[in-house]
VOTITOR-999994 format. One record per residue (C-alpha): residue number from 1; x, y, z. Coordinates in Angstrom, 2 decimals. Each point is the difference from the previous one (the first is absolute). Example, Ala and Ser with C-alpha at 12.3 -4.5 7.8 and 13.67 -1.06 7.14 Angstrom:
# VOTITOR-999994
+------+---------+---------+---------+
: resi :       x :       y :       z :
+------+---------+---------+---------+
:    1 :   12.30 :   -4.50 :    7.80 :
:    2 :    1.37 :    3.44 :   -0.66 :
+------+---------+---------+---------+
***
This chain:
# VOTITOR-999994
+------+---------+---------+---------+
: resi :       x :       y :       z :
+------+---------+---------+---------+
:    1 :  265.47 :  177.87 :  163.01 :
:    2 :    0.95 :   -3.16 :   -1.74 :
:    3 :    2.65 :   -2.54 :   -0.29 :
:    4 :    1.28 :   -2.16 :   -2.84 :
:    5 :   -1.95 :   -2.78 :   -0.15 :
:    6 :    2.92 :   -2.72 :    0.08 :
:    7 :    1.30 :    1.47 :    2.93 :
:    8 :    0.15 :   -2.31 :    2.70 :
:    9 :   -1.89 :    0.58 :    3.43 :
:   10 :    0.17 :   -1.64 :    3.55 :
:   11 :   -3.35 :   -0.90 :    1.28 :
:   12 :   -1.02 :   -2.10 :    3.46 :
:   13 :   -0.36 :   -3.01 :   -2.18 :
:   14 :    3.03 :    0.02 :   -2.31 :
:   15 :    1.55 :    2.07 :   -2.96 :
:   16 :   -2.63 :    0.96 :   -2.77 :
:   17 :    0.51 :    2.30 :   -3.17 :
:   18 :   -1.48 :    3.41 :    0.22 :
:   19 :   -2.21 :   -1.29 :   -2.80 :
:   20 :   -1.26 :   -3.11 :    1.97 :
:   21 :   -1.35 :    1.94 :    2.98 :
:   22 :   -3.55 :    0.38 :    0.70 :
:   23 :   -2.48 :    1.98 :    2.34 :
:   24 :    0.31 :   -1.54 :    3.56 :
:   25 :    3.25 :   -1.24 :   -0.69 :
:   26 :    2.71 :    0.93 :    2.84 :
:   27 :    3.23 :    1.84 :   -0.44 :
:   28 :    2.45 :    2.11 :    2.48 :
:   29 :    0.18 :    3.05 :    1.43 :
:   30 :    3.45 :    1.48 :    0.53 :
:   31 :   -0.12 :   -0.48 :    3.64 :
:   32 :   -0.27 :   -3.80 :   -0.22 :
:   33 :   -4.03 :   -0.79 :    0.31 :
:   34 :   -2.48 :   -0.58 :   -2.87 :
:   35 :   -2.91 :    1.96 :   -1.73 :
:   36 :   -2.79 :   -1.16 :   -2.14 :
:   37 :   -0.10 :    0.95 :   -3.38 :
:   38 :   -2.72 :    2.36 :   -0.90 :
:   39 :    0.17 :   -0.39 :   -3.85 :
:   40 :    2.27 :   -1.24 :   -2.91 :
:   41 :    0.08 :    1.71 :   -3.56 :
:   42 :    2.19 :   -0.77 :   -3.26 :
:   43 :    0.70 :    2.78 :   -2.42 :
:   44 :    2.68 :    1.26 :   -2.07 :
:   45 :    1.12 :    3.27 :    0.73 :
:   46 :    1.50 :    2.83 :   -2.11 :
:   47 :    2.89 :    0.57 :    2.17 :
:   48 :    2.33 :   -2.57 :    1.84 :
:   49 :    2.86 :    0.19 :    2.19 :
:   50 :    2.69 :   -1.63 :    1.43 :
:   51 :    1.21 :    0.91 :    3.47 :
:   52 :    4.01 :   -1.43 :    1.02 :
:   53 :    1.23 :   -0.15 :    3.67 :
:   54 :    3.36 :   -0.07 :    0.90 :
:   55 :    0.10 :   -3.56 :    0.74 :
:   56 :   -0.82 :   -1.07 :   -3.71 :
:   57 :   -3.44 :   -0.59 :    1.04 :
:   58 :   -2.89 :    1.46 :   -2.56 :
:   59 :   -3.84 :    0.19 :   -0.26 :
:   60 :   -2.36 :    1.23 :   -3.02 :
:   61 :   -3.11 :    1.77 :   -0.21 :
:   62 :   -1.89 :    2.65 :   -1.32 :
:   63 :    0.39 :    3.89 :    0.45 :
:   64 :   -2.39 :    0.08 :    3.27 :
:   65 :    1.99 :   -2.81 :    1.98 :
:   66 :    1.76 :    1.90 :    2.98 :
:   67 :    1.90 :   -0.75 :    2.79 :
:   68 :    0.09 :    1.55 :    3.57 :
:   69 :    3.75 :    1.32 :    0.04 :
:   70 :    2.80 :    1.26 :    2.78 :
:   71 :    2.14 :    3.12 :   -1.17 :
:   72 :    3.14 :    1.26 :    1.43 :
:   73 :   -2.20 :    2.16 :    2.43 :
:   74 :   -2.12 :   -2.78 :    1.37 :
:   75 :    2.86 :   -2.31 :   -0.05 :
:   76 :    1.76 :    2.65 :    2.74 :
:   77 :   -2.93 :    1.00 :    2.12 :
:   78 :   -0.77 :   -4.22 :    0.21 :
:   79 :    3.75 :   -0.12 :    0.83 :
:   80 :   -0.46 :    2.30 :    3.06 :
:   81 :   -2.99 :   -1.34 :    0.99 :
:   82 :    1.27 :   -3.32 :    0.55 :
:   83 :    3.22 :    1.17 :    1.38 :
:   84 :   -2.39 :    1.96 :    3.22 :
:   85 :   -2.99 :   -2.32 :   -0.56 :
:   86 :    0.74 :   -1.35 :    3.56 :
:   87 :    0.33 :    3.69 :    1.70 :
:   88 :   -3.44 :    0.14 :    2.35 :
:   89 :   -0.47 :    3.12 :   -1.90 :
:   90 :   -0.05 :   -1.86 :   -3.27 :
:   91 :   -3.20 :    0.17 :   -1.91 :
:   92 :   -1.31 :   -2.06 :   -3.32 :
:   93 :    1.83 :    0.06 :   -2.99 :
:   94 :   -2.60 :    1.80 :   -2.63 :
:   95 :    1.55 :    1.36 :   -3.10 :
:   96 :   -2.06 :   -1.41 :   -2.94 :
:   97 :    1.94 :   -1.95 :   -2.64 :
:   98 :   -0.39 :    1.74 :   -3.85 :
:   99 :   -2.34 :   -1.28 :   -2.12 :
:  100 :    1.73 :   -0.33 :   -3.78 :
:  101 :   -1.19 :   -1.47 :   -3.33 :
:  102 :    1.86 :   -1.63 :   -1.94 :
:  103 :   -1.31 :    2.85 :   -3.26 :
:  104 :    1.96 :    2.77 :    2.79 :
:  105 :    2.96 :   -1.98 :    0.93 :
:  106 :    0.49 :   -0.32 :   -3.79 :
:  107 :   -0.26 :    4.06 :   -0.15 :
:  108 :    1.80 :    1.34 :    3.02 :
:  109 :    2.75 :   -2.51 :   -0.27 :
:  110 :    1.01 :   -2.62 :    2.84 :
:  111 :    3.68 :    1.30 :    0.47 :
:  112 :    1.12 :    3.63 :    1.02 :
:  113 :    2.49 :    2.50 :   -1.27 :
:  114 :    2.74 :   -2.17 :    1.46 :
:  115 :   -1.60 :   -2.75 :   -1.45 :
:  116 :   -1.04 :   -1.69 :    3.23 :
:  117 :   -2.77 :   -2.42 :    0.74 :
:  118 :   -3.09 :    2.69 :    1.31 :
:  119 :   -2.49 :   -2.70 :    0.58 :
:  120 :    0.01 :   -3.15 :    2.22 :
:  121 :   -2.87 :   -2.67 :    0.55 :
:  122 :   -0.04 :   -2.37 :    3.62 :
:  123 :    0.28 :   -3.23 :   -0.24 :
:  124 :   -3.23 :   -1.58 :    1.02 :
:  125 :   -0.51 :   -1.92 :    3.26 :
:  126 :    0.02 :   -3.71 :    0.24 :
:  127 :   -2.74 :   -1.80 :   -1.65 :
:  128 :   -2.67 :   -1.31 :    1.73 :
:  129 :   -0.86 :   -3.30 :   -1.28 :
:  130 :   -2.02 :   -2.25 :    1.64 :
:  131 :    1.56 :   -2.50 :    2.65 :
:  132 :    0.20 :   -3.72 :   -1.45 :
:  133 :    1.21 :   -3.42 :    0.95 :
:  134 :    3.62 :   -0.53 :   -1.44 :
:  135 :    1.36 :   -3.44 :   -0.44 :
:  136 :    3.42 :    0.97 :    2.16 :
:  137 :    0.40 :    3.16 :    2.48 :
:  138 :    1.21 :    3.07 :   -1.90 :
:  139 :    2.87 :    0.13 :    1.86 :
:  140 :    0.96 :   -3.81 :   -0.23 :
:  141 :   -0.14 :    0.17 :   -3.90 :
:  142 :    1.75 :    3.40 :   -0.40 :
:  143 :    2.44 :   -2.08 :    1.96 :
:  144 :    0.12 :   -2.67 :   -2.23 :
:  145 :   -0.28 :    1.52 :   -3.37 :
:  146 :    2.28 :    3.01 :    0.89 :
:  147 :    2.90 :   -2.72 :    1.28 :
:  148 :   -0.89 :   -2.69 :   -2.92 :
:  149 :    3.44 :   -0.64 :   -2.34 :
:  150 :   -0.15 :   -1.40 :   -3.60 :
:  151 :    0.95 :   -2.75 :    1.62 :
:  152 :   -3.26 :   -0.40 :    2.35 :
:  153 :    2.14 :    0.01 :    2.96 :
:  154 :   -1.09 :    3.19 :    2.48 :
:  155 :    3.21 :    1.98 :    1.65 :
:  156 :   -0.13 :    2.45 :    3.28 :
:  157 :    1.92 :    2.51 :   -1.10 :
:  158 :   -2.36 :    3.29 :    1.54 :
:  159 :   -0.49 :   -0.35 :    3.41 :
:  160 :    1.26 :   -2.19 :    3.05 :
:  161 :   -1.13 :   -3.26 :   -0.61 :
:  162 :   -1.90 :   -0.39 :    3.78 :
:  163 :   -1.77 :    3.17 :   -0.95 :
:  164 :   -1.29 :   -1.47 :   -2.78 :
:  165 :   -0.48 :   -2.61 :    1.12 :
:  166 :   -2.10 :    1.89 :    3.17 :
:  167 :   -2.07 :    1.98 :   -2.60 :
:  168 :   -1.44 :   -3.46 :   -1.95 :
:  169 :   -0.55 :   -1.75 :    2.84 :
:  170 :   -2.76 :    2.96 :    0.78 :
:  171 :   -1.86 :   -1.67 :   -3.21 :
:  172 :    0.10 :   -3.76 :    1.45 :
:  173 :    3.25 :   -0.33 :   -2.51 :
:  174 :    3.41 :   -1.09 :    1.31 :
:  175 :    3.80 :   -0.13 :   -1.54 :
:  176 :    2.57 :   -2.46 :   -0.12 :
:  177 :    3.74 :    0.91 :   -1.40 :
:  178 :    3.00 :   -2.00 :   -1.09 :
:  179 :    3.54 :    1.24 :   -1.87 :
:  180 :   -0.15 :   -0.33 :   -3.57 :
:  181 :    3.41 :    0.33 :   -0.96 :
:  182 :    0.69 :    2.97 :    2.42 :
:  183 :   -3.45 :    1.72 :   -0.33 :
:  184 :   -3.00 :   -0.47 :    2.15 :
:  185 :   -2.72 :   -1.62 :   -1.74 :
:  186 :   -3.36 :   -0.03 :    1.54 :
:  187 :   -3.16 :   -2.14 :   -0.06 :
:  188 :   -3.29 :    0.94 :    0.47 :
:  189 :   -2.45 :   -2.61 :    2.35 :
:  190 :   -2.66 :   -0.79 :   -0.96 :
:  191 :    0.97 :    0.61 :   -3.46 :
:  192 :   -1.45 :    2.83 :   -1.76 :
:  193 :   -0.03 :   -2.26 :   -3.02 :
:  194 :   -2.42 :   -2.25 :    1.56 :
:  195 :   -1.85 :    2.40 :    1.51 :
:  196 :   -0.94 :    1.65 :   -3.53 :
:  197 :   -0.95 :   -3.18 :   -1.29 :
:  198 :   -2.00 :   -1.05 :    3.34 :
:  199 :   -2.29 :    3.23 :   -0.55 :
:  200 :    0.00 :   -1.16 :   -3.98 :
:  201 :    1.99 :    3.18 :   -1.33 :
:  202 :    2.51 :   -0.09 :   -2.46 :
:  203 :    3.57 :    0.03 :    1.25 :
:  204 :    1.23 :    3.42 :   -0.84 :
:  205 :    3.74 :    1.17 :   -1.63 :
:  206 :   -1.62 :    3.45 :    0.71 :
:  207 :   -2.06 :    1.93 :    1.73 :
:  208 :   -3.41 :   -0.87 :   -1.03 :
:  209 :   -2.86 :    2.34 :   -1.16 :
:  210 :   -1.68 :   -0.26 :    3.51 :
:  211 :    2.87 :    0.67 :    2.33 :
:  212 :   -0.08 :    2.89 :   -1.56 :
:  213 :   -3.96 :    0.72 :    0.66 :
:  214 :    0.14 :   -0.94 :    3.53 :
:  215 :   -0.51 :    2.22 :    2.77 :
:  216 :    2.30 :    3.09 :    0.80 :
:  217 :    1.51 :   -2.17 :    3.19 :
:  218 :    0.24 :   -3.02 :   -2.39 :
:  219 :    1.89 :    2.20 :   -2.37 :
:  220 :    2.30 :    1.48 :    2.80 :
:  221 :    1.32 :   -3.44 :    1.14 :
:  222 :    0.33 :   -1.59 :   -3.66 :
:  223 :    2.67 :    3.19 :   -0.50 :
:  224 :    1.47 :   -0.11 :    3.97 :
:  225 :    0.51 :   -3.99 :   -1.41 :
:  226 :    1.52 :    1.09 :   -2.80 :
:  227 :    2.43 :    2.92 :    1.81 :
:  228 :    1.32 :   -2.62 :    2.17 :
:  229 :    0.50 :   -2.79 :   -2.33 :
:  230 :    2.42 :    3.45 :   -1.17 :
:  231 :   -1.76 :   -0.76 :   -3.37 :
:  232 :   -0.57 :    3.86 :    0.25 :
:  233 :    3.60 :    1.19 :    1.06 :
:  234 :    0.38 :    3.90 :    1.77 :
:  235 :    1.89 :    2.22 :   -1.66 :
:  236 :    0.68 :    3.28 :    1.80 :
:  237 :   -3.59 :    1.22 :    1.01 :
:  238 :   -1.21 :   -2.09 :   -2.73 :
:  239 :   -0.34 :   -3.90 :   -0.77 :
:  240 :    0.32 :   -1.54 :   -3.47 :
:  241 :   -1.71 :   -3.50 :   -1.14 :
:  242 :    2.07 :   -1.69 :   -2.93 :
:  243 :   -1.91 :   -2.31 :   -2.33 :
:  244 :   -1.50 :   -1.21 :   -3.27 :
:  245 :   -2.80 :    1.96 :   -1.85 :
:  246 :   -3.08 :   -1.96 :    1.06 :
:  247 :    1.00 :   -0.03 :    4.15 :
:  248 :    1.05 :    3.34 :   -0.36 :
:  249 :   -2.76 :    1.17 :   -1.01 :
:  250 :   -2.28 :   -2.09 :    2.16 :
:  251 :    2.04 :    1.50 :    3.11 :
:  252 :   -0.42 :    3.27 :   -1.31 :
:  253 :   -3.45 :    0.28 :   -0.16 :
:  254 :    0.12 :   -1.47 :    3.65 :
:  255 :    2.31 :    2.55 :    0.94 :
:  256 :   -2.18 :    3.03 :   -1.95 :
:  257 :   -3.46 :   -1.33 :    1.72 :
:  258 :    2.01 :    0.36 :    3.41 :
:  259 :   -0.19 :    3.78 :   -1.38 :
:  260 :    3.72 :    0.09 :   -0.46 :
:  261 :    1.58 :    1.54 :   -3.18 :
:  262 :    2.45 :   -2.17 :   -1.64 :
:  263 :    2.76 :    0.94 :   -3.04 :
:  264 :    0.44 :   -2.90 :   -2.38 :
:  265 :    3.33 :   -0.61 :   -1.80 :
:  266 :    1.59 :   -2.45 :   -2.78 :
:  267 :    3.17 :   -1.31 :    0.91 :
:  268 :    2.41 :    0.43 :   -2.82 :
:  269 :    0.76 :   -3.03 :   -2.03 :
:  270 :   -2.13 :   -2.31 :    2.15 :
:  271 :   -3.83 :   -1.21 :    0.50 :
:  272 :    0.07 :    1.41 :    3.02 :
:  273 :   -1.68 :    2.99 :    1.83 :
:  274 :    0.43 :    2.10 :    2.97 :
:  275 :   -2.91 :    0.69 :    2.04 :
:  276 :    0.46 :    3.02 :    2.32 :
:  277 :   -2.69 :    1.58 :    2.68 :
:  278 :    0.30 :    1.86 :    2.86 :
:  279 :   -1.97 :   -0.79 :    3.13 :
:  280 :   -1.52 :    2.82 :    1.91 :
:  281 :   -1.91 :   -1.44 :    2.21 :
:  282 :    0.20 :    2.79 :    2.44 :
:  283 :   -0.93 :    2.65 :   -2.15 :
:  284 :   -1.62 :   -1.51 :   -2.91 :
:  285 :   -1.46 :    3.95 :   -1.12 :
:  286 :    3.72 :    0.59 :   -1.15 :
:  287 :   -0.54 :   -2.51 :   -3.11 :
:  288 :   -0.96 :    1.44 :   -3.37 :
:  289 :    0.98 :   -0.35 :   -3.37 :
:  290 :    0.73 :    3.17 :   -2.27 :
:  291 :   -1.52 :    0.39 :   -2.80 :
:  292 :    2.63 :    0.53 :   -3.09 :
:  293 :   -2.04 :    0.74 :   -3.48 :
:  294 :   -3.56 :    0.22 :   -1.09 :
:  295 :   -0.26 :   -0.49 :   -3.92 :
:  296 :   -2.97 :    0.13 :   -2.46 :
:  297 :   -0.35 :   -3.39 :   -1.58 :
:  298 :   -2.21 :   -0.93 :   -3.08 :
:  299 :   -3.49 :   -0.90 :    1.52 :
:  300 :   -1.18 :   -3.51 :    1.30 :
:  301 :   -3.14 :   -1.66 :    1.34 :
:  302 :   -0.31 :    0.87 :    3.87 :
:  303 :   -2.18 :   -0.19 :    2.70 :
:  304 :   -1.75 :    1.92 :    1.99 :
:  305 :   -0.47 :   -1.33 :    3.71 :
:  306 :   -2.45 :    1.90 :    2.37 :
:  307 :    1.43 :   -0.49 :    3.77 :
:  308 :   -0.44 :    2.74 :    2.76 :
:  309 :    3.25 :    0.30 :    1.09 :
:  310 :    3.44 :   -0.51 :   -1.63 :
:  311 :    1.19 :   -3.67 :   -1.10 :
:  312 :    2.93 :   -2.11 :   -0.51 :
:  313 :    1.12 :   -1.55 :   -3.79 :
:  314 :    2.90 :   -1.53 :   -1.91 :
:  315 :    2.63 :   -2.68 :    1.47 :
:  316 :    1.69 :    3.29 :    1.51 :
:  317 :   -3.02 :    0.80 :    2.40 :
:  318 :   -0.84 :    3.23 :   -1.02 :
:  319 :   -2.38 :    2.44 :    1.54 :
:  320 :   -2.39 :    1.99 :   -2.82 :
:  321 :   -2.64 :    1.96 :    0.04 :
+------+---------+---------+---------+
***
């Protein structure tokens, strides 16, 4: 199988384009660890396709690029598995996932008779990059850049102020508060400022590139940080994150490498977009995306990547094989 070559792939060491990797490069299985790569080919193919999910996300390649797919069937048997997995009579959960090209997705169709989704694709685990220094705690800047204002002030408005104030202390941080005409505005000590500019970093207005490459635990606190700065707000069984286009999409991707899916939306009349996830921690197999066309597109330069086992691309995270 191949992939287009401008699509863009996660590896250990940063994002690359599919044309950019190399034998012994790195990338990600589905299940959060790396694999080698074997070998790297460019070609042009004579057939090209373009496979939609439901949540607007998309990936190209040529007719031989598959992925490993639920049905309705495997979606219910998974269902009552989990529902009697802790029964002592329980055993392993073995149905094999489907095998589909993107050439016989095109063919059979992706929607039924009733024209429902057939086909859905899990979400991948988190991403295991490799643990790093960071100039702040993740959960001390999630803090801080979730609870920033225009302004530059910071305001508590997620959780109890001594429980925040609890949770930083854990990272040899501490909080002060004072009214600000009726509100409760909060300072961070030392400042978070300073310490970005004591460990020579750039003092971020977003997330930077490496927060977002840091360890899975790293990555958990920067978004606990951000959920109770109530930068990302609940909403039902959901929560929503409300923001420009370049944090938005910075705290998507950290949201997506946490191997949760996320919808995207415009707000209408307004630079503004709503973020929303869902977070199933408890039962993270429950997460997929459906896929909602496959069309033939003209053909385009692609790649063919050699890997034993399946591997993640594009900003969505998504598993091909």
């Amino acid at each position: 199988m191949a992939i287009a070559a401008d699509t863009p792939v996660p590896t250990p060491s940063g994002w690359l384009l599919a044309k950019d990797l190399k034998p012994a490069d790195y990338v990600f299985k589905p299940r959060g660890g790396a694999q080698a790569i074997g070998s790297v080919q460019a070609y042009i193919p004579t057939e090209c396709y373009r496979a939609v999910f439901d949540d607007g996300l998309e990936v190209v390649g040529d007719r031989h690029m598959a992925f490993a797919l639920q049905d309705k069937v495997w979606r219910h048997h998974r269902q009552n598995w989990i529902n009697g997995r802790e029964s002592k009579y329980a055993k392993r959960f073995r149905r094999p996932l489907k095998v589909k090209t993107l050439m016989e997705l095109a063919k059979e169709g992706v929607l039924d008779r009733r024209d429902r989704k057939i086909w859905s694709l899990q979400t991948v685990a988190p991403l295991e990059y490799p643990t790093m220094d960071l100039p702040v705690p993740p959960y001390v800047f999630g803090l801080w850049i979730g609870s920033k204002k225009p302004s530059g002030r910071h305001f508590a408005t997620g959780k109890d102020f001594n429980q925040l104030q609890k949770m930083v202390r854990q990272f040899g941080f501490n909080l002060t508060k004072s009214d600000y005409h009726g509100r409760t505005e909060i300072n961070f000590r030392p400042s978070v400022r300073e310490s970005f500019t004591y460990a020579r970093a750039e003092i971020p207005n977003e997330i930077p590139q490496y927060y977002l490459e840091a360890s899975v635990e790293s990555r958990q606190m920067l978004l606990k940080g951000l959920i109770d700065a109530r930068d990302a707000r609940k909403k039902g069984t959901k929560y929503v994150i409300t923001d420009t286009w370049l944090s938005i999409r910075r705290k998507q991707q950290l949201v997506e490498g946490l191997g949760y899916k996320t919808n995207l939306t415009k707000r209408p009349s307004a630079t503004r977009y709503d973020l929303f996830f869902h977070k199933n921690d408890e039962h993270p197999e429950k997460t997929h995306r459906f896929l909602s066309k496959i069309e033939k597109i003209a053909p385009r330069q692609c790649v063919h990547v050699a890997v034993d086992d399946e591997f993640v691309v594009g900003e969505g995270f998504i598993s091909v094989c």
